[in-house]
Backbone atoms as SQL, in Angstrom:
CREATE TABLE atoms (id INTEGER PRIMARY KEY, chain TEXT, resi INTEGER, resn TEXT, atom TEXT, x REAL, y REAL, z REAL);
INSERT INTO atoms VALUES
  (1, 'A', 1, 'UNK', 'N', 61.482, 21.462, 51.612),
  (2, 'A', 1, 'UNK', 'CA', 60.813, 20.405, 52.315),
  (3, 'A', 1, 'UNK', 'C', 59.398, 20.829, 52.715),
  (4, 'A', 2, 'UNK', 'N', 59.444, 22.151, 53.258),
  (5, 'A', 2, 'UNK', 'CA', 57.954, 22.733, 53.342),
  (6, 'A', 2, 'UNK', 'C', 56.975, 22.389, 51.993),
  (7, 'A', 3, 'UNK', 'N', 57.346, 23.093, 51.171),
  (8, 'A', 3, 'UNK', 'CA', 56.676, 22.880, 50.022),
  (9, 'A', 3, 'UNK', 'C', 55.959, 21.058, 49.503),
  (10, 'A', 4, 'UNK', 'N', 56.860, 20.501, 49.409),
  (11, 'A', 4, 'UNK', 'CA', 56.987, 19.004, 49.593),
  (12, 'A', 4, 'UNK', 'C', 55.976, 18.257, 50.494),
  (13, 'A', 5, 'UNK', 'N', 55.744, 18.807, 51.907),
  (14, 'A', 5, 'UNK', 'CA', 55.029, 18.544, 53.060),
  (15, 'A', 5, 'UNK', 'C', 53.455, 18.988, 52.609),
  (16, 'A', 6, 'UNK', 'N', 53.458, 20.132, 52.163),
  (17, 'A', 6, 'UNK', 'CA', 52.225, 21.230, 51.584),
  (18, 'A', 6, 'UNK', 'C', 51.793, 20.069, 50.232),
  (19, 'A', 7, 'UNK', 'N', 52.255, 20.147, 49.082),
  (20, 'A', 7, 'UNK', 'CA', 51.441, 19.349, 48.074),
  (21, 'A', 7, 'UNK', 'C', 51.138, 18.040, 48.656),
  (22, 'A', 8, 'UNK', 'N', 52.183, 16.570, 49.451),
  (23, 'A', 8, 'UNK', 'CA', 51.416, 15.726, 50.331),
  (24, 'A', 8, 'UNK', 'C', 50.477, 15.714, 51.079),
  (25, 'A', 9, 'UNK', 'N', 50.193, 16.684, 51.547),
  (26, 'A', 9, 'UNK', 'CA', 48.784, 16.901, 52.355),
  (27, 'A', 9, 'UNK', 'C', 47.711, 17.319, 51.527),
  (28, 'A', 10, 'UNK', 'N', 48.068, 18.282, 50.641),
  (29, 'A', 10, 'UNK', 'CA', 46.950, 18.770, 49.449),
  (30, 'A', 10, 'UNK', 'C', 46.652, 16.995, 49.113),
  (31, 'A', 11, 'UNK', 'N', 47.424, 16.365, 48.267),
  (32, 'A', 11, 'UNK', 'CA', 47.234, 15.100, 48.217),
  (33, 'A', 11, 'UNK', 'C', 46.756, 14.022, 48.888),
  (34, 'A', 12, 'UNK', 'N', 46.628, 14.088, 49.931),
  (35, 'A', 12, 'UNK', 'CA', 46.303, 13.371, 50.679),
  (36, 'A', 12, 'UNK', 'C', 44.317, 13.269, 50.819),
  (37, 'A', 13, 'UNK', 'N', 44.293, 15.037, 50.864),
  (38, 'A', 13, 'UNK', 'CA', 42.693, 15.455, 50.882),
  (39, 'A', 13, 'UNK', 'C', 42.290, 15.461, 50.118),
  (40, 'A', 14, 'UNK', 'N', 42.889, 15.673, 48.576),
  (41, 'A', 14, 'UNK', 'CA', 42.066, 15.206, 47.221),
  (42, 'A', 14, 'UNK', 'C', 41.948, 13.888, 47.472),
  (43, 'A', 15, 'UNK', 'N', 42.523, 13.059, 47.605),
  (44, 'A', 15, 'UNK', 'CA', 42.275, 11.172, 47.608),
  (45, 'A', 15, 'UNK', 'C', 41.582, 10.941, 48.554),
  (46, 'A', 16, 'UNK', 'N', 41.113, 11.244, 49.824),
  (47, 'A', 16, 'UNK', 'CA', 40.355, 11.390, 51.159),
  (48, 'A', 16, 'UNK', 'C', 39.040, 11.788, 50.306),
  (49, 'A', 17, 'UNK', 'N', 38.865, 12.819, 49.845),
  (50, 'A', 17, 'UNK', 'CA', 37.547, 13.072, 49.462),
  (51, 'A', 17, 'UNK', 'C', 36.885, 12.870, 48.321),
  (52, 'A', 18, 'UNK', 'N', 38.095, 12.491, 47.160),
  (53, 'A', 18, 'UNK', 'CA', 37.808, 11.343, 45.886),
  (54, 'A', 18, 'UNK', 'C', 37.422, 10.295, 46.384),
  (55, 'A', 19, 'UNK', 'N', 37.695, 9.352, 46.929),
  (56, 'A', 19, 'UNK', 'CA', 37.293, 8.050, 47.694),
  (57, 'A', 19, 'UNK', 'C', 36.260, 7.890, 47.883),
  (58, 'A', 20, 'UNK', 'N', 35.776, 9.041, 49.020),
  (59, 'A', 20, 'UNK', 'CA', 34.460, 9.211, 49.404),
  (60, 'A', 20, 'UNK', 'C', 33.367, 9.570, 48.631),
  (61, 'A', 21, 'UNK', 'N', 34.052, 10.335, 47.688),
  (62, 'A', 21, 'UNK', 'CA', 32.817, 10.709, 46.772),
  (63, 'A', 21, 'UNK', 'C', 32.300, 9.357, 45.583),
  (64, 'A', 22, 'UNK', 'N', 33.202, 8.850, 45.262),
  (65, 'A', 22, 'UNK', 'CA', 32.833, 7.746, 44.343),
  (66, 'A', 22, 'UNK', 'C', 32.296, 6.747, 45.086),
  (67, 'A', 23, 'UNK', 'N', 32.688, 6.447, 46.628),
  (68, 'A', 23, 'UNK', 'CA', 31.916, 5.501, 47.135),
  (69, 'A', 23, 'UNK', 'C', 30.309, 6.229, 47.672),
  (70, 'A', 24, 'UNK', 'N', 30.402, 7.155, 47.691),
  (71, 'A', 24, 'UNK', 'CA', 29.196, 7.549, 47.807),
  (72, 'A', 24, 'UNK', 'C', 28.121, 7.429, 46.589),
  (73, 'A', 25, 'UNK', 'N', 28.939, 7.697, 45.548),
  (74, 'A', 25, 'UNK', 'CA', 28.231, 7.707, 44.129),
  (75, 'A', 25, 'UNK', 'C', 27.848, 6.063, 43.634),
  (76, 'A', 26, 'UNK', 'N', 28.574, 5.304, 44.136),
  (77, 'A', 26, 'UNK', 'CA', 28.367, 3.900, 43.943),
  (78, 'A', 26, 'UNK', 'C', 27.191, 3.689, 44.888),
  (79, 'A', 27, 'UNK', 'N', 26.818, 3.799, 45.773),
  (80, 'A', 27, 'UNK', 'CA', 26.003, 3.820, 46.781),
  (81, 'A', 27, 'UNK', 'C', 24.684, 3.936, 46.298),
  (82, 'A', 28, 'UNK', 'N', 24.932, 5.350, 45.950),
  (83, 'A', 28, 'UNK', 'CA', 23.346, 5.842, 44.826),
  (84, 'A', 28, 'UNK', 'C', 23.074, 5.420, 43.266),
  (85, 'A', 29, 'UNK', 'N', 24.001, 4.266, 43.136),
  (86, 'A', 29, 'UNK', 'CA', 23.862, 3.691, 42.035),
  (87, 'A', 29, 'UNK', 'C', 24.389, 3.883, 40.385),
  (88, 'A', 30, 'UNK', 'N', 25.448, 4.811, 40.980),
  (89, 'A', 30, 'UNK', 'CA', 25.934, 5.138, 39.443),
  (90, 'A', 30, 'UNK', 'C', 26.678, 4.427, 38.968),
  (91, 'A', 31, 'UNK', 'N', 26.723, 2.942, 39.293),
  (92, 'A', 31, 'UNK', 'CA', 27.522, 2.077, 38.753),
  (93, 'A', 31, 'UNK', 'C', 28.136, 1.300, 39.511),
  (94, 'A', 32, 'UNK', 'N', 29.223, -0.102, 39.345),
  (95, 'A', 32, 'UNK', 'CA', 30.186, -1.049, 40.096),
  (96, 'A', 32, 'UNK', 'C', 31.280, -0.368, 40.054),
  (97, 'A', 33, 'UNK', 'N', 31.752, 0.473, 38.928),
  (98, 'A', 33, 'UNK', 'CA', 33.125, 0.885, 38.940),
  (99, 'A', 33, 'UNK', 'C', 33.447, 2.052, 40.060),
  (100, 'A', 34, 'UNK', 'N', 32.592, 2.568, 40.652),
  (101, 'A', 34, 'UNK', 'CA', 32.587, 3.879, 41.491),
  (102, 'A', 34, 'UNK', 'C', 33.567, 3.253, 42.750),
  (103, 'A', 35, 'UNK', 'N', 32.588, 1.406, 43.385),
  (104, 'A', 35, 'UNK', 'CA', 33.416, 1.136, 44.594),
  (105, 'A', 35, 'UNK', 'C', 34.713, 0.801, 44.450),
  (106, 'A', 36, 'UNK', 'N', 35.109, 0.743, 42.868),
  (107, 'A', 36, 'UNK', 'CA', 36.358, 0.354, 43.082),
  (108, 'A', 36, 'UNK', 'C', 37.594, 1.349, 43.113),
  (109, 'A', 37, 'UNK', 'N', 36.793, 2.136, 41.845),
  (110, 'A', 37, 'UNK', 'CA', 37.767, 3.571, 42.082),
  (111, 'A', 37, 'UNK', 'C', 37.732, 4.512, 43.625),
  (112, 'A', 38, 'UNK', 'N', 36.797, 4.222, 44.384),
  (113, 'A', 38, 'UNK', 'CA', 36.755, 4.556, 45.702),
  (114, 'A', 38, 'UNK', 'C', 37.346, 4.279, 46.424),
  (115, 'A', 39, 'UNK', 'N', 37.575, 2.743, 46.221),
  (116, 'A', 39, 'UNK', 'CA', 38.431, 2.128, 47.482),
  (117, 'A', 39, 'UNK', 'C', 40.356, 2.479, 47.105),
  (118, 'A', 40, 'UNK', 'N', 40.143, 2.346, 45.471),
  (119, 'A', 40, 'UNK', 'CA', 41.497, 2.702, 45.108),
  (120, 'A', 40, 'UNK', 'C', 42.134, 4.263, 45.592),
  (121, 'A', 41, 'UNK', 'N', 40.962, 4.943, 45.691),
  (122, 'A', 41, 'UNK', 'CA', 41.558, 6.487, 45.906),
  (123, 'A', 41, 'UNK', 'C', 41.872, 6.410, 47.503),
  (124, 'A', 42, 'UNK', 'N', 41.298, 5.965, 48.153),
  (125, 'A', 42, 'UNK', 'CA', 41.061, 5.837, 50.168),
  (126, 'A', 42, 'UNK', 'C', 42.310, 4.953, 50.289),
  (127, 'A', 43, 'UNK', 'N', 42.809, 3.951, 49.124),
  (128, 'A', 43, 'UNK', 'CA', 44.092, 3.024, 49.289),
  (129, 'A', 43, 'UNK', 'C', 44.992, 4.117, 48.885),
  (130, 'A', 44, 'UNK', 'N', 44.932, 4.769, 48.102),
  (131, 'A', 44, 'UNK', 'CA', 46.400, 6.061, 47.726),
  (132, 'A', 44, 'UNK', 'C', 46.293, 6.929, 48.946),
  (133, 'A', 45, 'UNK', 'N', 45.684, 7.232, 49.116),
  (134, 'A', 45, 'UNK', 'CA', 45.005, 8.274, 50.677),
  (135, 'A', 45, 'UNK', 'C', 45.943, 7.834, 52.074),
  (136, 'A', 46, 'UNK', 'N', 45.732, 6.306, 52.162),
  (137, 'A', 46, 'UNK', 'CA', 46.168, 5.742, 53.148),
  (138, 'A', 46, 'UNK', 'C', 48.133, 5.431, 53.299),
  (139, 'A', 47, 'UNK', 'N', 48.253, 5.404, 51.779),
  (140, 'A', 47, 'UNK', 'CA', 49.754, 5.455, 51.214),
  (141, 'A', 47, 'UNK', 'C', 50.238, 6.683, 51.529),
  (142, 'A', 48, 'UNK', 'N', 49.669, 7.673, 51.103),
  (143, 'A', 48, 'UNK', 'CA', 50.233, 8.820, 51.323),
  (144, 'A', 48, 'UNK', 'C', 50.364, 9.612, 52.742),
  (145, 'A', 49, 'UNK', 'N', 49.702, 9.020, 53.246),
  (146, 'A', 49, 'UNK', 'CA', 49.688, 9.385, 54.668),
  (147, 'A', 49, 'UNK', 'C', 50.547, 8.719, 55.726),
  (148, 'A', 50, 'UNK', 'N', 50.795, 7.456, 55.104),
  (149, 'A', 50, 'UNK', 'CA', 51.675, 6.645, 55.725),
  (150, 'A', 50, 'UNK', 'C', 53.365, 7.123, 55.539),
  (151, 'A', 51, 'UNK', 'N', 53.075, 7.442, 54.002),
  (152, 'A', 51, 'UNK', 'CA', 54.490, 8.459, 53.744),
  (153, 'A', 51, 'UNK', 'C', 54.746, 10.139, 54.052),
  (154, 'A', 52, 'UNK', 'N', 53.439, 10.370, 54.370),
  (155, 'A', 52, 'UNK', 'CA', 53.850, 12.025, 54.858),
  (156, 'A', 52, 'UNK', 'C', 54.411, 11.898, 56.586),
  (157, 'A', 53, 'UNK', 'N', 53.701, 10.775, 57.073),
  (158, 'A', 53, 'UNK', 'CA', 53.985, 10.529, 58.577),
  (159, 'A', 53, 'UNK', 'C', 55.954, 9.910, 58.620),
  (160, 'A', 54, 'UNK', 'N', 56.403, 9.795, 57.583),
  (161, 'A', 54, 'UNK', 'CA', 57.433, 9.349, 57.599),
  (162, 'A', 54, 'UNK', 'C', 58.492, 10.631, 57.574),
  (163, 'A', 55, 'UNK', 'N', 57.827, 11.959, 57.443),
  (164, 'A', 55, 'UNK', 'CA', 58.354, 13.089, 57.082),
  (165, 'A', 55, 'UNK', 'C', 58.454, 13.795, 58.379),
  (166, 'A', 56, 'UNK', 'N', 57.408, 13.651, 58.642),
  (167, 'A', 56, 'UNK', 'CA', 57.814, 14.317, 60.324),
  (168, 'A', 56, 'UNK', 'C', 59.095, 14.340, 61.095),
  (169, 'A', 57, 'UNK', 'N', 59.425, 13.488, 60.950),
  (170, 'A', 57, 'UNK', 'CA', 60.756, 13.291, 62.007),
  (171, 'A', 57, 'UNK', 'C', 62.233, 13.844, 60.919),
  (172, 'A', 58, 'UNK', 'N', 61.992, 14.508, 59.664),
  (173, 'A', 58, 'UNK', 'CA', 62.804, 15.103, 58.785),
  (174, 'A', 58, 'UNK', 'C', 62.791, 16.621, 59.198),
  (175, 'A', 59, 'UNK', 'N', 64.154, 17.015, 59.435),
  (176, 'A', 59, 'UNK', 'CA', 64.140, 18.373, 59.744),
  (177, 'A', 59, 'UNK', 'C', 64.566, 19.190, 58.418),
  (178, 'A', 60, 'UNK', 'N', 65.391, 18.661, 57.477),
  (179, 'A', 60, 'UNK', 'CA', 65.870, 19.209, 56.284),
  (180, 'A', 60, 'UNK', 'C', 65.661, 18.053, 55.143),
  (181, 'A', 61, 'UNK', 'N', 66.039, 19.248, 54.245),
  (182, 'A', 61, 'UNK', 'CA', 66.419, 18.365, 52.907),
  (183, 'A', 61, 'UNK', 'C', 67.520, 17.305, 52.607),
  (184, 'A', 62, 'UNK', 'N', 67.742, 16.514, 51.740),
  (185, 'A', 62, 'UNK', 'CA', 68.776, 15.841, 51.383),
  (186, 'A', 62, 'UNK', 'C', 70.281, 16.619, 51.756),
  (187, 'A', 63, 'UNK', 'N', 70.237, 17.939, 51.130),
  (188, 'A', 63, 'UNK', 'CA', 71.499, 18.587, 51.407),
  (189, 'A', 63, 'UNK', 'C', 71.712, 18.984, 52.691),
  (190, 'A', 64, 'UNK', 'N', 71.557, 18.531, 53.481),
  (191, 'A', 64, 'UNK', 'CA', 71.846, 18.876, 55.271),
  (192, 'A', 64, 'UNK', 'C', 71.230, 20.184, 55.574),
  (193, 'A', 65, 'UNK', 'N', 70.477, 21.020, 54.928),
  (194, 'A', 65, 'UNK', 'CA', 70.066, 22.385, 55.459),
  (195, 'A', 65, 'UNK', 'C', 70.807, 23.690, 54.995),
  (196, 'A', 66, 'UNK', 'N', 71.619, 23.246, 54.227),
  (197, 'A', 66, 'UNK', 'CA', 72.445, 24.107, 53.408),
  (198, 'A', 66, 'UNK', 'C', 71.917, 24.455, 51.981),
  (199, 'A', 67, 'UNK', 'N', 71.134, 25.506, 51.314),
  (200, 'A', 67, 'UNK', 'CA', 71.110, 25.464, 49.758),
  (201, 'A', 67, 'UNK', 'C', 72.382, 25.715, 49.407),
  (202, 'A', 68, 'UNK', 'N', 72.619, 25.407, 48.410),
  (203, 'A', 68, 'UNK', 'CA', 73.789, 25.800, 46.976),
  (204, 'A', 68, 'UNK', 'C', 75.129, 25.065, 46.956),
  (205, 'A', 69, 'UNK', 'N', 74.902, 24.445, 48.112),
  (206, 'A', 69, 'UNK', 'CA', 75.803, 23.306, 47.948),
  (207, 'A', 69, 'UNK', 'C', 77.366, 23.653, 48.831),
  (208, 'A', 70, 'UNK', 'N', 78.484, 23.217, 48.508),
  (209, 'A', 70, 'UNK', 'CA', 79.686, 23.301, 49.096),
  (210, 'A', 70, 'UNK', 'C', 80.535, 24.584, 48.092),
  (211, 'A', 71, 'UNK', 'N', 81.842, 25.255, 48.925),
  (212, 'A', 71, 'UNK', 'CA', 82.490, 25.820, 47.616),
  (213, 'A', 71, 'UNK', 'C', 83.624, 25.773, 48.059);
């Protein structure tokens, strides 16, 4: 679950600062497609954050906190 928590947040700051950068780049004129892929990356950004905040209140994995299962 750690691990899991770790790439969502990595994720979260690539799309946070993809966003920004294409809307910045649209700004200075490198095109119409920049604001859209901008707003699309800041909309995954906002998804993912909405779903990492859903993680918090998870103390374990699916398997109750047990690896390897039952025997």
């Amino acid at each position: 679950m750690t691990a899991h928590r770790i790439l969502i947040g990595t994720a979260i700051v690539f799309f946070a600062f993809y966003g920004l950068w294409e809307l910045a780049g649209a700004r200075a004129g490198r095109g119409p497609g920049g604001t859209l892929r901008g707003g699309l990356g800041l909309l995954v950004c906002a998804a993912l954050l909405v779903y990492f905040r859903t993680l918090a209140g998870r103390k374990t994995g699916a398997g109750g906190g047990s690896e390897g299962g039952d025997r």
